[in-house]
C-alpha positions in Angstrom: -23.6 -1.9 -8.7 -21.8 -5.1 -7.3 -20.8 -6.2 -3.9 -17.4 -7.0 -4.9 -15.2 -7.2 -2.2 -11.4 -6.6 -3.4 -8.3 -7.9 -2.1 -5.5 -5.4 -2.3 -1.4 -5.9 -1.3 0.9 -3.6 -0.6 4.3 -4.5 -1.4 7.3 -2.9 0.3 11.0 -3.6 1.3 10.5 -4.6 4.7 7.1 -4.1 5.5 7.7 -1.9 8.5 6.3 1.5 7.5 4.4 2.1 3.9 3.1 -1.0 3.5 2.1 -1.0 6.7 0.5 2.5 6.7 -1.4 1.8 3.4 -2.9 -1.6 4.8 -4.0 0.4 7.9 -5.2 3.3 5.7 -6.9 1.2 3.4 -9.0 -0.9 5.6 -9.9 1.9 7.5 -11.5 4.1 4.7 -12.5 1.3 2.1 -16.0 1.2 3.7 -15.9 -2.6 3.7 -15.3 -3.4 -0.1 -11.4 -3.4 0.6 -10.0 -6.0 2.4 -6.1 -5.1 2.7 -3.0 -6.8 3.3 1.0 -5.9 3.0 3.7 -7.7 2.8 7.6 -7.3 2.1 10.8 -8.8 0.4 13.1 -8.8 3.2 10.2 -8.4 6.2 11.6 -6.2 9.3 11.4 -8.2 12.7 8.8 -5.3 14.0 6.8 -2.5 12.8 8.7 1.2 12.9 8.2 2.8 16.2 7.3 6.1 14.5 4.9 4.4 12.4 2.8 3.1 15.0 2.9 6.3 16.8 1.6 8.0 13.8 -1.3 5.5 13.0 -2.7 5.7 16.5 -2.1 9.4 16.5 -4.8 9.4 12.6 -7.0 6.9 14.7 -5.8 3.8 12.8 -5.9 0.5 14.3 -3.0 -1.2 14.6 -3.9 -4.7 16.4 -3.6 -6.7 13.7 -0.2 -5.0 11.8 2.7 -7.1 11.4 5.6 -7.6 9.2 4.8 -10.6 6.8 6.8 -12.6 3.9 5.6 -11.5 0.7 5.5 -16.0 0.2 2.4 -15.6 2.8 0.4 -14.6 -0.4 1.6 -16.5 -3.0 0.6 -19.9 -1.5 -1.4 -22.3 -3.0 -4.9 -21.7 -1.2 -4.3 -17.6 -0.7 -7.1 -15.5 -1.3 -7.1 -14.3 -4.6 -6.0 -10.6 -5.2 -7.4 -8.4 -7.3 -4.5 -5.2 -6.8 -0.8 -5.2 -5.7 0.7 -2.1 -5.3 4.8 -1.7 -5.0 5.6 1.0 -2.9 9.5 0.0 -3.3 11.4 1.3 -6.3 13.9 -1.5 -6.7 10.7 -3.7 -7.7 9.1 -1.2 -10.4 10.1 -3.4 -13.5 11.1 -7.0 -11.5 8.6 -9.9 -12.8 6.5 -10.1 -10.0 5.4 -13.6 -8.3 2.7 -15.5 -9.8 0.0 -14.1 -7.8 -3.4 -15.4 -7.1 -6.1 -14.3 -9.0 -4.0 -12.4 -11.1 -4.1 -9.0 -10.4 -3.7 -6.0 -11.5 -0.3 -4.4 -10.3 1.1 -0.7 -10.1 4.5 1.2 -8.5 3.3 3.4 -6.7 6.3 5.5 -5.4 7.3 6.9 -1.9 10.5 7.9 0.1 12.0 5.1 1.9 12.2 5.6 5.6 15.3 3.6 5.6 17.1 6.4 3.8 17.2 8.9 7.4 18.6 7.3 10.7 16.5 5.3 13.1 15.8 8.9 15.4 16.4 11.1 12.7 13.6 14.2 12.5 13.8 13.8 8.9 12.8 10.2 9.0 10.0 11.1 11.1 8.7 14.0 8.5 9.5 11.4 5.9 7.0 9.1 7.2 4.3 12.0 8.3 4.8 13.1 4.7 4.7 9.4 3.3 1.0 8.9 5.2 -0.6 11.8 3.7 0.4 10.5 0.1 -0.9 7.4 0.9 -3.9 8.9 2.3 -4.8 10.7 -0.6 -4.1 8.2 -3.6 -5.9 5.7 -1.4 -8.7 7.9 -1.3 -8.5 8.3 -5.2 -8.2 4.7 -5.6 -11.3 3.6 -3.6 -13.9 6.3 -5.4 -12.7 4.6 -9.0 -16.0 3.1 -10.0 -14.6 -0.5 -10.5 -18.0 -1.8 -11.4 -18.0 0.1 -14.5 -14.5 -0.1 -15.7 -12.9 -3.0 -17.8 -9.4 -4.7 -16.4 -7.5 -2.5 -19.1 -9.1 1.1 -18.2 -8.8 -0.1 -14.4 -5.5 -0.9 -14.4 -4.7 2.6 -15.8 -6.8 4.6 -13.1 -4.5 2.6 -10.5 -1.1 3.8 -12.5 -2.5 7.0 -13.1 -3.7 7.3 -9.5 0.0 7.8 -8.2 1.2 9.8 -11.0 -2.0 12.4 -10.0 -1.1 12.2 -6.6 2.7 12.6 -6.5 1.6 16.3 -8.3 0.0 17.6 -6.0 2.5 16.7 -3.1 5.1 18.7 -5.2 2.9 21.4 -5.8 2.9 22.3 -2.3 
């Protein structure tokens, strides 16, 4: 067993909502061998309303949560990371920044928030519905036995992880 700790980003549009949730998630239930952080392309000036409402409403803290430049991790002197997740489709495929530490990377796919107006109650089911997907492949994701698995097997459990997850939420 090592005491690895891993560095995991989240990578969104704006870094208002999913990325934000999955940090928040992440650090919450990684019983302290995840350290997570999110970031975005185009980072929104604020975190979503909604958003904050619904992580306070799962007993999520949300002191430290706030919009960052995805540049904030690819500085010379960053922590290394050791997963970045996409949670935007438009960067499935992109080459991704040079990273540190070279990670391993997977597209993990959810609705965009942005799609429903600001007060819409479909943007607000979005984003309920958006947490529990999170929730569960983040739960999936931290019971992988990392300290047993190569890079190449790893970095299939962490594709494979959304695919198995994104099932079920249409199954219901």
């Amino acid at each position: 067993m090592t005491d690895k700790l891993y560095h995991v980003l989240f990578l969104s549009q704006r870094n208002s909502a999913r990325s934000i949730m999955a940090e928040a998630i992440l650090n919450s239930i990684g019983g302290g061998r995840f350290v997570a952080h999110s970031a975005g392309v185009h980072p929104a000036g604020e975190i979503e309303p909604i958003v904050i409402e619904l992580l306070h409403h799962a007993q999520l803290p949300t002191g430290d949560l706030r919009p960052k430049h995805y540049s904030e991790f690819t500085s010379a002197g960053t922590t290394d990371l050791d997963f970045v997740f996409t949670l935007i489709d438009a960067a499935a495929g992109e080459p991704p920044p040079s990273w540190p530490g070279v990670p391993i990377a997977a597209h993990w796919p959810s609705t965009d928030p942005t799609r429903f107006e600001r007060e819409d109650a479909e943007r607000r089911l979005a984003l309920i519905r958006t947490r529990s997907e999170l929730e569960r492949r983040l739960q999936l994701f931290v019971a992988l036995p990392f300290a047993s698995l190569d890079r190449l097997r790893t970095q299939r459990l962490a594709r494979d992880d959304s695919r198995v997850s994104n099932k079920r939420t249409q199954v219901r």
